[in-house]
C-alpha positions, -999 to +999 in steps of 0.1 A: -613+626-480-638+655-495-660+643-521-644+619-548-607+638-542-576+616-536-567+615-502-548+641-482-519+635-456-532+651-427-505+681-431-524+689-462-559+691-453-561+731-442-531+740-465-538+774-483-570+793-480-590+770-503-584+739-481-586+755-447-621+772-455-631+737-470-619+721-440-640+746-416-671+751-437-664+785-447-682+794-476-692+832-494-718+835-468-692+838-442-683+873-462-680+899-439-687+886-407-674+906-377-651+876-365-648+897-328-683+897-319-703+868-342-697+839-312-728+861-295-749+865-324-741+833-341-725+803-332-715+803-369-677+813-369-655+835-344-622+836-334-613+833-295-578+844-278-556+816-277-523+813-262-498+841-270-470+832-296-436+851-290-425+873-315-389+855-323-413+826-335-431+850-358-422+850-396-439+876-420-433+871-455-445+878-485-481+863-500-475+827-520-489+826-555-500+860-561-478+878-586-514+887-608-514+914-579-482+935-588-463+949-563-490+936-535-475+904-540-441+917-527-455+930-489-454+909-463-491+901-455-485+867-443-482+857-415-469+819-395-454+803-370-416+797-380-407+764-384-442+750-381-450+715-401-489+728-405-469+760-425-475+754-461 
């Protein structure tokens, strides 16, 4: 639970931007970190190579809940793991 909110089922707890950067602490003074090279200078946030994902289990489609943004919400700038249950 966060705060007074409802419970979540665990599937729901980094679902969407909002949640996720709830769920790790990422706040606006996470803006513009270099997310390559911040594990040396602070221990803050980073991202590490993980295990490599094969493309036939990629899916690009387009961005969920964005039609303010005209035709930016038609490209395909997002990206998951097909058939994944932590997909929202």
């Amino acid at each position: 639970m966060r705060g007074d909110a409802a419970p979540m089922r665990t599937r729901d707890l980094c679902r969407g931007p909002g949640r996720l950067c709830q769920a790790l602490n990422i706040t606006r003074l996470d803006n513009f970190a270099d997310l390559v090279t911040s594990a040396a200078e602070s221990p803050r946030i980073w991202l590490e190579q993980g295990a490599p994902v094969a493309d036939r289990r990629v899916a690009n489609t387009p961005r969920i809940g964005v039609a303010y943004a005209g035709a930016w919400s038609r490209r395909k700038l997002r990206w998951a793991v097909k058939d994944s249950v932590w997909v929202s």
